[in-house]
Residue frames relative to the residue before (quaternion, step in Angstrom):
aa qw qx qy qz dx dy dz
X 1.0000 0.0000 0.0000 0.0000 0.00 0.00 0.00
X 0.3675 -0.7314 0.5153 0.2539 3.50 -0.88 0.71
X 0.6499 -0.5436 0.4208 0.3242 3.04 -1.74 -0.26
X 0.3564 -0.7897 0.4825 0.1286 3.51 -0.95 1.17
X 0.0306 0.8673 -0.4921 -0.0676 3.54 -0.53 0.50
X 0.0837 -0.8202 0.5646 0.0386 3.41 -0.73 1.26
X 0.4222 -0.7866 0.3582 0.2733 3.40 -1.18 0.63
X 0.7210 0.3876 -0.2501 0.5171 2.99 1.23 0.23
X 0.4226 -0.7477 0.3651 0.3594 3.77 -0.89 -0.11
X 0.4466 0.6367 -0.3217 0.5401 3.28 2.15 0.17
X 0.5932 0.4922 -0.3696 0.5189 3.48 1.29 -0.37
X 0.6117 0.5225 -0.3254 0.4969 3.67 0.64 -0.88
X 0.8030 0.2558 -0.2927 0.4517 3.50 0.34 -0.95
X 0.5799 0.4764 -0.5006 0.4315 3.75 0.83 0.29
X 0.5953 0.6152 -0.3417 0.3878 3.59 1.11 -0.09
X 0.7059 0.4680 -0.2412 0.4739 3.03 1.25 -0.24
X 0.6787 -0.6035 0.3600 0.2134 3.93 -0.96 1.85
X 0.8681 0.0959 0.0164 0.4867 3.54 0.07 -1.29
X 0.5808 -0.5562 0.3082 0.5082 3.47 -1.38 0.52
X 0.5551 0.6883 -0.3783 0.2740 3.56 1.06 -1.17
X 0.5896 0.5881 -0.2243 0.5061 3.60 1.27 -0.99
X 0.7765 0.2885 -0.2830 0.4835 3.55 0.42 -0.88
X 0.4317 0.6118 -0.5668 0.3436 3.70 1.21 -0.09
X 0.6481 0.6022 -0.2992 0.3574 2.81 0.70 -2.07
X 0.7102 0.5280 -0.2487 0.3936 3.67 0.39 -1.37
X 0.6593 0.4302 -0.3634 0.4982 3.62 0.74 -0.41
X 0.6461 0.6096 -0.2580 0.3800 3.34 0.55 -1.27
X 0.5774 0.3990 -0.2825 0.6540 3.90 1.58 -0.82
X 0.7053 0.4146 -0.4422 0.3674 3.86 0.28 -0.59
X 0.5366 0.5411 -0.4121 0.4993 3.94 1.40 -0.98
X 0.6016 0.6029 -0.3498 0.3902 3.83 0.38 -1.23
X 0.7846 0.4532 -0.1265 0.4036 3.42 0.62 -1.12
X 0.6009 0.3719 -0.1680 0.6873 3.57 1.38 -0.94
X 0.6510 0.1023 -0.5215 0.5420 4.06 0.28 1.01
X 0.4697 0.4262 -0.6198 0.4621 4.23 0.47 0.42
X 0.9086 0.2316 -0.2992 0.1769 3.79 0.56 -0.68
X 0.1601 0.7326 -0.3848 0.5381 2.91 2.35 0.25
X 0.8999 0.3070 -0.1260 0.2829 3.53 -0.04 -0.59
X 0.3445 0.6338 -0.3023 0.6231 3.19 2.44 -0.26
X 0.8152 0.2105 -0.1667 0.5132 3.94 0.36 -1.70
X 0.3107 0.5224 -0.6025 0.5173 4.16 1.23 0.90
X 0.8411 0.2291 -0.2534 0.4193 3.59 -0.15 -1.24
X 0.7736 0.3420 -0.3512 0.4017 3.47 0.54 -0.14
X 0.5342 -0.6115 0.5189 0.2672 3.78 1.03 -0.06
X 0.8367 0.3002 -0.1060 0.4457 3.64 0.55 -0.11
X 0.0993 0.8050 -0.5784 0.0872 3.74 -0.14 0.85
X 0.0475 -0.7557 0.6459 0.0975 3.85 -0.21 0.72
X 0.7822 -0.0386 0.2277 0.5787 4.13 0.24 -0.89
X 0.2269 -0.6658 0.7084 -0.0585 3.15 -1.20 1.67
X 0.3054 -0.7010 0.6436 0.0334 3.55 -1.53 1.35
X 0.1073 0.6454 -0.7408 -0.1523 3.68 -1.19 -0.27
X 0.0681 -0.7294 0.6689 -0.1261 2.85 -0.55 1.08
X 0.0780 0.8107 -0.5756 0.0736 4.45 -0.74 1.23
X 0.7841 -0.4828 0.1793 0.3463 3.18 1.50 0.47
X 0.6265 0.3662 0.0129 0.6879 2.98 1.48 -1.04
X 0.8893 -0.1108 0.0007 0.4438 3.42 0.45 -1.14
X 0.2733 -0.8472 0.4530 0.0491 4.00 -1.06 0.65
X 0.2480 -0.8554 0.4446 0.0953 3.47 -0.42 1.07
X 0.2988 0.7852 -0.4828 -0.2470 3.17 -0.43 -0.78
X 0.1423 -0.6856 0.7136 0.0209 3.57 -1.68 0.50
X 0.3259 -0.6233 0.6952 0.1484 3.21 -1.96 0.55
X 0.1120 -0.7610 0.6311 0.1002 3.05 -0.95 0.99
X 0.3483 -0.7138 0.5347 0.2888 4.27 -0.59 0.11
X 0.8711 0.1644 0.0489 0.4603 3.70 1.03 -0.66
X 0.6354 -0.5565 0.3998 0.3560 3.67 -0.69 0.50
X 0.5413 0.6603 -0.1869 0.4859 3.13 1.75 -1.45
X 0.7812 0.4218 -0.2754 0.3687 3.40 0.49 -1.45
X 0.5136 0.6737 -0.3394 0.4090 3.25 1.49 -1.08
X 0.5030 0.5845 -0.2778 0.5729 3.71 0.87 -1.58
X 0.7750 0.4769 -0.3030 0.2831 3.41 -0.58 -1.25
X 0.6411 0.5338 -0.1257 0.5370 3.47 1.30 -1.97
X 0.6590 0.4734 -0.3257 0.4854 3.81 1.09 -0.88
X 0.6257 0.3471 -0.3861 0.5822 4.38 0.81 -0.61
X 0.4601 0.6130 -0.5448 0.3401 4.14 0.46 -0.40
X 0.7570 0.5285 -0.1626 0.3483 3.18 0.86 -1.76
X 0.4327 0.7498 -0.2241 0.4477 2.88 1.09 -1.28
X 0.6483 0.5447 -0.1922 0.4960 3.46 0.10 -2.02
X 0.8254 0.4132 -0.2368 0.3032 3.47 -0.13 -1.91
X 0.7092 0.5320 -0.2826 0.3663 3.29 1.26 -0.95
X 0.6505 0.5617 -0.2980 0.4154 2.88 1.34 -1.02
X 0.6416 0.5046 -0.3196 0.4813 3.92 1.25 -0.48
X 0.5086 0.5272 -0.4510 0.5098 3.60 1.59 -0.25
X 0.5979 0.5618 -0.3416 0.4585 3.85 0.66 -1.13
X 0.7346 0.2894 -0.2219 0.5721 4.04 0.30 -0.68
X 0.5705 0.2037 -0.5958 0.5273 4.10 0.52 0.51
X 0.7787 0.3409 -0.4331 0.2997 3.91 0.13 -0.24
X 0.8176 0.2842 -0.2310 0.4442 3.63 1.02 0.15
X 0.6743 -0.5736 0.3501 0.3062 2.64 1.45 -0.25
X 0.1431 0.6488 -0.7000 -0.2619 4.10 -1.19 -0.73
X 0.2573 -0.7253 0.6371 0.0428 2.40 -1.79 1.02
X 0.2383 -0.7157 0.6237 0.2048 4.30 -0.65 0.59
X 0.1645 -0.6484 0.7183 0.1910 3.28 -1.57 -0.24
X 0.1879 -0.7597 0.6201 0.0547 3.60 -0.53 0.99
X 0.2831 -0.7736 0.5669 0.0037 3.59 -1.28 1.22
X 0.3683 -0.7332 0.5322 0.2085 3.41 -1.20 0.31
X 0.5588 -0.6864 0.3291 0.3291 2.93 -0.91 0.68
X 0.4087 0.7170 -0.2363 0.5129 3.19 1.02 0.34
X 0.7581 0.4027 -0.1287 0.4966 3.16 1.03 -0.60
X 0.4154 0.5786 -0.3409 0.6136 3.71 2.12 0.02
X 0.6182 0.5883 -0.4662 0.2334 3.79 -0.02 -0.65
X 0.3493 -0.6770 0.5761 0.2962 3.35 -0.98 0.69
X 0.1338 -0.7659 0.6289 0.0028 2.85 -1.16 1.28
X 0.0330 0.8172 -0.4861 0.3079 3.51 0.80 1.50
């Protein structure tokens, strides 16, 4: 099978079937945007970021360390709203009863 190349990273993660898949898939695009977040920190320059896992290749332009940052909590966000349709959230509610100092 060749390599697939998408031009976005919203295209990759719509390509993918199950939530578990598009976690996975974000979690490699976040991994990759702080290896290059930190390449165009020490060098000061970022013209075009790649992901590149063998199989499949993205690319984007980023203008700014900032934007990069910015594009890296987006993800974040998305993944984290995939995690809570596939598991859910769950609270635990206390009684008041259960605060007293028992000193």
């Amino acid at each position: 099978m060749g390599e697939i190349i998408f031009e976005s990273a919203s295209a990759y993660i719509e390509s993918c079937t199950t939530l578990e898949a598009r976690i996975t898939a974000i979690d490699a695009i976040i991994d990759q945007l702080f290896t290059a977040s930190a390449k165009a920190a020490e060098s000061g320059h970022l013209d075009e970021y790649w992901f590149d896992d063998g199989h499949i290749k993205i690319r984007s332009k980023y203008r700014s360390v900032t934007e990069m940052t910015n594009s890296i909590a987006g993800f974040q966000r998305l993944r984290d709203m995939y995690a809570n349709r596939k598991g859910g959230r769950m609270m635990r509610l206390k009684d008041v009863s259960n605060f007293t100092d028992r000193c």
